[in-house]
C-alpha positions in Angstrom: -19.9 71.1 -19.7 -20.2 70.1 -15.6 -24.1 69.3 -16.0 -25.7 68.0 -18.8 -29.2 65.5 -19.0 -29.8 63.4 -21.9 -33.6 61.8 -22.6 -33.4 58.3 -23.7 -37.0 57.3 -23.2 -40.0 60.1 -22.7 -42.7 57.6 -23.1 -46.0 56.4 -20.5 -46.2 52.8 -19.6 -46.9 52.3 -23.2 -43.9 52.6 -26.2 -45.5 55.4 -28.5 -44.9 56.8 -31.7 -41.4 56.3 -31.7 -41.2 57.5 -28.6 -39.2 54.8 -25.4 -40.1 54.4 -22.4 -38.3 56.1 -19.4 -34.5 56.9 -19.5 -32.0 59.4 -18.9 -28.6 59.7 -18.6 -27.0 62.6 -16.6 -23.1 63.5 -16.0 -22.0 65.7 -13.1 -18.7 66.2 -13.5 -17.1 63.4 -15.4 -19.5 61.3 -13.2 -22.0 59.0 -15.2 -25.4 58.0 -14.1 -28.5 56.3 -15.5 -31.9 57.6 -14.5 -34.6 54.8 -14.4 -33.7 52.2 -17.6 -37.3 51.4 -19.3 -37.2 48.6 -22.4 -35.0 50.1 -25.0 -32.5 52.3 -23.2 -29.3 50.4 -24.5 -30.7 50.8 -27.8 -31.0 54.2 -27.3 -27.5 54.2 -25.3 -25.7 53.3 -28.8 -27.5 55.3 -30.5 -26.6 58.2 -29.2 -23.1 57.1 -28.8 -23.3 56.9 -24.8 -20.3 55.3 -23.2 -21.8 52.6 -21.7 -18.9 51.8 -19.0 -18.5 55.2 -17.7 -21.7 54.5 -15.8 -21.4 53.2 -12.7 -24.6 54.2 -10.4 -28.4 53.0 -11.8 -30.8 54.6 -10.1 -34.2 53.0 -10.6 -37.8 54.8 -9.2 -40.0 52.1 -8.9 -40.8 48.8 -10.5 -43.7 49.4 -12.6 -41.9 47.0 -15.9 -41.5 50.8 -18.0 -38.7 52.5 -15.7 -36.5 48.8 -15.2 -37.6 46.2 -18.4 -34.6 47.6 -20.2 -32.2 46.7 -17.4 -31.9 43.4 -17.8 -30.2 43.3 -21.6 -28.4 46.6 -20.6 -26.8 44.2 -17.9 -25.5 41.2 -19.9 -24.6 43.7 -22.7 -22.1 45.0 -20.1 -20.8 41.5 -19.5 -20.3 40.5 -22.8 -18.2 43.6 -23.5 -16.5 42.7 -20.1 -17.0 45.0 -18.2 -14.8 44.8 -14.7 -15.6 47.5 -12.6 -18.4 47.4 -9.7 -22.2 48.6 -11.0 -24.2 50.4 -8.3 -27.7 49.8 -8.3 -30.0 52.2 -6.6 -33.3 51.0 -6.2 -36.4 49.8 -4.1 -36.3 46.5 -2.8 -37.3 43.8 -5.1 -34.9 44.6 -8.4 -32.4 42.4 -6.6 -34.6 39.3 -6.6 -35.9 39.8 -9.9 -32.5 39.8 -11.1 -30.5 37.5 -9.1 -33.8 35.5 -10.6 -32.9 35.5 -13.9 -29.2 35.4 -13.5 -30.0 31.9 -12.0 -31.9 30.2 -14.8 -29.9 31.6 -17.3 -26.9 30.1 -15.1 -25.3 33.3 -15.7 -22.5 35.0 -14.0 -21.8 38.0 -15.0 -18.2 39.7 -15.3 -18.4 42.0 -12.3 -20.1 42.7 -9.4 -23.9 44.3 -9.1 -23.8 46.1 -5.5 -27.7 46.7 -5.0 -28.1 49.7 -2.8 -31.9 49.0 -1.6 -33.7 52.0 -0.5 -37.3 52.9 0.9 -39.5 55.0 -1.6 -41.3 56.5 1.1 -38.5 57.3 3.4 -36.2 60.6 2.1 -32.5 58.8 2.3 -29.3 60.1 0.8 -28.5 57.5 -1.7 -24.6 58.5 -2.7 -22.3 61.3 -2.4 -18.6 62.2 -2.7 -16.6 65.4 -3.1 -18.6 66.9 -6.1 -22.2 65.5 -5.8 -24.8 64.2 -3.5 -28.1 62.3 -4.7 -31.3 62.1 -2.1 -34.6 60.2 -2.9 -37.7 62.4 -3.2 -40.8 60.4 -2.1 -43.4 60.4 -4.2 -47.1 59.5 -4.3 -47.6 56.8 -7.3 -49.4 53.1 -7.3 -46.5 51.5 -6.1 -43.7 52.8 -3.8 -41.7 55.5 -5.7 -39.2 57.6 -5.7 -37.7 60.1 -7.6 -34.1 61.8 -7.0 -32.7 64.8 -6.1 -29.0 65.8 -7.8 -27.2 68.5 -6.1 -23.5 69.5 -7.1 -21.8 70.5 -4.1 -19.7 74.1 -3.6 -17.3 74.0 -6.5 -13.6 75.3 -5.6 -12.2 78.8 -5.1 -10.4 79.9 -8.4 -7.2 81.2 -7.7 -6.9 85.1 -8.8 -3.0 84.2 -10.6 -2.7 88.0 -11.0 -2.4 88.5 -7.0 -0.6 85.4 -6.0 2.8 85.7 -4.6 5.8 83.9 -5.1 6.2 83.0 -1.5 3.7 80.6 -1.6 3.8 76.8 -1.7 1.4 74.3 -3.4 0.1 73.4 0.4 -1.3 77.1 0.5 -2.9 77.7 -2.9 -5.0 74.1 -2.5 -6.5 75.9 1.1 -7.0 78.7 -0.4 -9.3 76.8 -2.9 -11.1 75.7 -0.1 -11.9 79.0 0.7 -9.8 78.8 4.2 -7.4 81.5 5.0 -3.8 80.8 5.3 -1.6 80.7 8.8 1.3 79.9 9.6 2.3 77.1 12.9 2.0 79.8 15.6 -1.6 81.0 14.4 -0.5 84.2 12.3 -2.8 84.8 9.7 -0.3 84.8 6.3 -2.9 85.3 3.5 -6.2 85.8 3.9 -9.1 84.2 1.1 -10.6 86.9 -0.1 -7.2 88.5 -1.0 -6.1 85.9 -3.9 -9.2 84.4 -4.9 -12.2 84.9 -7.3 -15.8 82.9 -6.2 -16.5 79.3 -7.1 -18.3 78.8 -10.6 -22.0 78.2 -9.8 -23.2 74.7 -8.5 -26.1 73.1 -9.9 -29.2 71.1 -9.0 -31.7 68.5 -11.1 -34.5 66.9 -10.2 -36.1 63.6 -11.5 -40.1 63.0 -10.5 -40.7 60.1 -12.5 -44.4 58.7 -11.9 -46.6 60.7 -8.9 -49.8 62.5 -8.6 -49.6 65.6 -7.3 -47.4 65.9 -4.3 -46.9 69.1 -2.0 -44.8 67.2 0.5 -42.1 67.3 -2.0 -41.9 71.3 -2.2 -39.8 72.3 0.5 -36.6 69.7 -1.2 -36.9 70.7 -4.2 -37.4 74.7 -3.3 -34.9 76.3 -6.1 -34.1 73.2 -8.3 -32.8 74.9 -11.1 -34.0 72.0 -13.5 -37.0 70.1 -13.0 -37.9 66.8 -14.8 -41.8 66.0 -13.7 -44.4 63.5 -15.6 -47.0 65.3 -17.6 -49.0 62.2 -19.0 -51.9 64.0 -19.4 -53.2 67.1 -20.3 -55.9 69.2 -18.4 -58.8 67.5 -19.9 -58.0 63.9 -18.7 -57.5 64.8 -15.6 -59.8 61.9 -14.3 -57.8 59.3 -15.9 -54.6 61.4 -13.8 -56.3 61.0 -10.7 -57.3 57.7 -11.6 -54.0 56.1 -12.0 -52.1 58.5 -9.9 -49.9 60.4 -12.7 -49.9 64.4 -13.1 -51.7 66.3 -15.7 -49.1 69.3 -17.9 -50.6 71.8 -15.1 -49.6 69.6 -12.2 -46.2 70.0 -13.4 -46.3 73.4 -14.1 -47.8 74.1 -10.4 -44.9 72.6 -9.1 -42.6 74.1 -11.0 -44.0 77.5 -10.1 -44.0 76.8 -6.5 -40.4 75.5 -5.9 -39.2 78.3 -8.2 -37.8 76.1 -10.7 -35.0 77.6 -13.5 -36.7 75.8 -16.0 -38.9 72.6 -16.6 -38.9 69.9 -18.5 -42.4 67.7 -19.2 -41.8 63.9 -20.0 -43.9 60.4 -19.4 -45.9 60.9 -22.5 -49.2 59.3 -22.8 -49.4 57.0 -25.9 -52.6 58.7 -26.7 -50.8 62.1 -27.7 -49.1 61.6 -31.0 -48.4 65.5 -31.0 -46.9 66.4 -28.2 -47.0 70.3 -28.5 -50.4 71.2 -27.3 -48.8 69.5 -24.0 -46.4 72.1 -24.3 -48.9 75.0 -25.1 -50.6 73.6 -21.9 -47.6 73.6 -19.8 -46.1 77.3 -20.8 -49.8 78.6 -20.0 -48.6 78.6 -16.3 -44.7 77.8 -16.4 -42.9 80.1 -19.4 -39.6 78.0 -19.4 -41.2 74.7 -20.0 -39.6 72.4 -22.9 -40.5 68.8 -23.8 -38.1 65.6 -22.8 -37.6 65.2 -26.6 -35.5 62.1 -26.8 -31.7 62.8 -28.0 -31.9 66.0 -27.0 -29.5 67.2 -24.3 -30.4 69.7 -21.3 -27.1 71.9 -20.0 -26.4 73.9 -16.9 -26.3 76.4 -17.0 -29.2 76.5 -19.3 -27.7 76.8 -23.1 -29.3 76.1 -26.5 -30.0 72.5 -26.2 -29.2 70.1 -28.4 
């Protein structure tokens, strides 16, 4: 499994019926990231068995206390277990104060090394990428600066057809063919071409995560095709004064979006502690956007979209 999302915290600002505040955790390819880290998620981390030390980015959306309160304990957790590698924090600047703060009075220094990459909320920035995977910031309109961010799995390799390959050729030539180049030899002569020995790449995959906004057209034209969508629904329809209000979505914002970036599927989180039952939300949502599923916590989202679990 090359994509798969896991919600630790679907909560509002406020911790509700059981329910966390914002969390996720997301692996591309054997890579390990942690989506916003609201008051709770190391908790939640163990309890669903997450290995903690495989994650090595943090990406954090803004600094209202329920997307980074949990941060802090996550972080000394890590030290205490002693953890060595570098931990990459993505976030707006301020989260490096606030914790350099507390490091200080608590005359703590901590295993290894927090590299704070500080980014502007407003400003779309590529944040990280590498071989398999880039992430970009999606600006977002919310009562602070805030961002959320864009996941995108770059073009997977060719796979080799084995049933067409030929003896006569050498390791150097099978990994360009994976590439998808064609093969030649020093003078320029074309020795095998692509399309002859290989099949297409398996399909690449993109998420992404609007944490806290009010309705926001500007971000339509990124996120044109996403094939999975995370976007706050703390209210339904009827409150929508209270969305306006404090600058969240209502269940048919998100399903507007969703409909006009195209979106594979949808999934509704950022849960309003005034909704103990969550499924008229749902009914809500799915009146405009079919493929709409709650951020139940636990459960995990694959790509290509499976049964999840």
């Amino acid at each position: 499994m090359s994509f798969a999302l896991t919600i630790l915290g679907s909560s509002g600002a406020l911790p509700a019926f059981g329910r966390f505040p914002s969390s996720q955790y997301l692996t591309i390819q054997n890579q390990h990231f942690l989506i916003d880290c609201g008051e709770g998620a190391q908790m939640q981390l163990m309890k669903y068995k997450i290995p903690v030390h495989k994650i090595n980015r943090i990406f954090i959306s803004h600094l209202h206390g329920d997307h980074y309160l949990g941060l802090m304990g996550l972080l000394f957790s890590m030290h205490l277990q002693k953890r060595v590698n570098d931990l990459y924090l993505h976030a707006p600047k301020g989260l490096d104060e606030i914790i350099l703060l507390q490091l200080k009075y608590s005359k703590s220094t901590l295993s290894y090394t927090i590299r704070f990459h500080l980014f502007d909320p407003d400003q779309p920035t590529t944040l990280f990428e590498n071989e398999a995977v880039s992430v970009e910031t999606i600006p977002l309109l919310h009562k602070l600066p805030c961002a959320g961010f864009l996941f995108r799995e770059k073009q997977k390799p060719f796979n080799l057809d084995k049933e067409k390959l030929l003896p006569s050729m050498k390791l150097q030539h099978l990994a360009l063919l994976k590439t998808g180049s064609d093969v030649y030899d020093e003078t320029g002569k074309l020795l095998y071409r692509n399309s002859d020995f290989t099949l297409p790449p398996a399909p690449s995959y993109s998420y992404a995560y609007c944490s806290d906004t009010a309705w926001n057209e500007k971000m339509i034209d990124q996120l044109k095709n996403i094939d999975l969508l995370y976007h706050e629904a703390t209210f339904m329809e009827e409150e929508r004064s209270k969305a306006i209000e404090t600058k969240h979505s209502t269940t048919l914002d998100a399903a507007r979006m969703a409909q006009a970036v195209h979106a594979g599927k949808l999934l509704i989180g950022h849960f309003s502690a005034r909704y103990r039952d969550l499924e008229p939300l749902l009914i809500e949502t799915k009146s405009m956007f079919a493929n709409t599923a709650l951020a139940i916590e636990g459960n995990t989202y694959t790509l290509p979209h499976e049964q999840n679990h």
